[in-house]
C-alpha positions as CSV (number, residue, x, y, z in Angstrom):
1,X,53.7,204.5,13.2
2,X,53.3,208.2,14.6
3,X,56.9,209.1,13.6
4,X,56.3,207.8,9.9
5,X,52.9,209.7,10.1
6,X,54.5,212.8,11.5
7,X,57.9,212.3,8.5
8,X,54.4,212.4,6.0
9,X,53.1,215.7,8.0
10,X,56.6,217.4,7.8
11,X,57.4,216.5,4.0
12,X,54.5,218.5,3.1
13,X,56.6,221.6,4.5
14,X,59.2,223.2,1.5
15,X,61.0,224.4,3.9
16,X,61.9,220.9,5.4
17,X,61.8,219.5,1.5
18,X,64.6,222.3,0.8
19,X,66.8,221.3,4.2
20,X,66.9,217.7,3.4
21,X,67.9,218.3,-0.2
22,X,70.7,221.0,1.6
23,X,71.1,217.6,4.2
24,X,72.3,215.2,1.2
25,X,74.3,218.2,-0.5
26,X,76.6,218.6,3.0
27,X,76.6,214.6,4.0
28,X,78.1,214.0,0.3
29,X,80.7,217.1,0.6
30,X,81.5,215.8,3.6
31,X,82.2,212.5,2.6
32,X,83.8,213.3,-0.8
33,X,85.9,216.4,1.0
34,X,87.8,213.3,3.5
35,X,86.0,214.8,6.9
36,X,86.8,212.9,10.1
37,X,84.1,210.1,11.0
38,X,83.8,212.5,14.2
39,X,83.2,215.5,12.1
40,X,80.6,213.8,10.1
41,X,79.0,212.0,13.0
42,X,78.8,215.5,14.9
43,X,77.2,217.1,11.4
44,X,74.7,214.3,12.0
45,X,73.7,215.1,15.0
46,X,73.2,218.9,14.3
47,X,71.1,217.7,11.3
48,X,68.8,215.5,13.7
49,X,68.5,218.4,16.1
50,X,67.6,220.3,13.2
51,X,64.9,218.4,12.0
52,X,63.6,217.6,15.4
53,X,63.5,221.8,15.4
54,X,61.9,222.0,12.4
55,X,59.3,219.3,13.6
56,X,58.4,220.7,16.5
57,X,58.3,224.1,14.8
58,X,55.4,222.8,12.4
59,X,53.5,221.4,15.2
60,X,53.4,224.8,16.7
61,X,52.1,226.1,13.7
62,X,49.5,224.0,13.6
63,X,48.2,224.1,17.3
64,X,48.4,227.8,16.7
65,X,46.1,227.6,13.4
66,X,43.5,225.6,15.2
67,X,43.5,227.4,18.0
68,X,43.1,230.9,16.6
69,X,42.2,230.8,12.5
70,X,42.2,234.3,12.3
71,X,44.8,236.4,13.1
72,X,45.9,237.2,16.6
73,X,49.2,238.7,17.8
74,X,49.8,235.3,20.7
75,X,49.8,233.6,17.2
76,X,51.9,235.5,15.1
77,X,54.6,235.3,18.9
78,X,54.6,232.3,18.6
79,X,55.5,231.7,14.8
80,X,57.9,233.8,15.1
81,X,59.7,232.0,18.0
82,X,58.9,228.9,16.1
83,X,60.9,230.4,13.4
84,X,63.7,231.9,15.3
85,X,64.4,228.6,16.8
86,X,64.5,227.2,13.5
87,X,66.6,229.9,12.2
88,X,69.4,229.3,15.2
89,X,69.4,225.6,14.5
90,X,70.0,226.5,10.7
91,X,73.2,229.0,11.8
92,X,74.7,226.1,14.6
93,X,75.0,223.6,11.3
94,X,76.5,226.5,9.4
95,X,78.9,227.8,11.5
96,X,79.8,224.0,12.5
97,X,80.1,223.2,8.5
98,X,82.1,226.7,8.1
99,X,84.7,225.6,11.0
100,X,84.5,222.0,9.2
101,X,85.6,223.5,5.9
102,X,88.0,225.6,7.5
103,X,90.0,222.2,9.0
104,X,89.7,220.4,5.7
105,X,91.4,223.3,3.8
């Protein structure tokens, strides 16, 4: 029940919205481009990490609005790392999907 509830908590995010949209646009490409069962099980697991990353990020946010509603430089740190982990999750599924590409050329 709490990972449905928390799926709910993270559709409300665009930025998760936009990923899985982005999620469905690479799985298909995958499968329509002929990549190897291992390459798309491997871009499956980077998409899982991914949204695991972007789950946890939005739970930081949220601690960190309850915990200090006004503004506060701890809570801007901590956004930001929020984000940049995010962000490196984002670039290890695009350089794997890049090298991916690369192969099926």
């Amino acid at each position: 029940m709490f990972s449905i509830g928390g799926l709910k908590r993270l559709w409300g995010e665009t930025a998760f919205r936009h990923e899985v949209l982005a999620i469905i646009l690479v799985l298909a490409g995958l499968f329509v481009f002929g990549a190897a069962l291992l390459q798309i099980l491997t871009a499956t697991i980077l998409i899982l990490i991914l949204i695991a990353t972007e789950a946890l990020n939005t739970a930081l946010e949220c601690i960190v609005d309850h915990v200090s509603p006004d503004w506060a430089e701890f809570a801007r740190d901590a956004k930001d790392l929020g984000s940049l982990a995010v962000m490196c999750v984002l670039l290890a599924n695009g350089v794997y999907l890049v090298s991916v590409a690369v192969s099926l050329l």
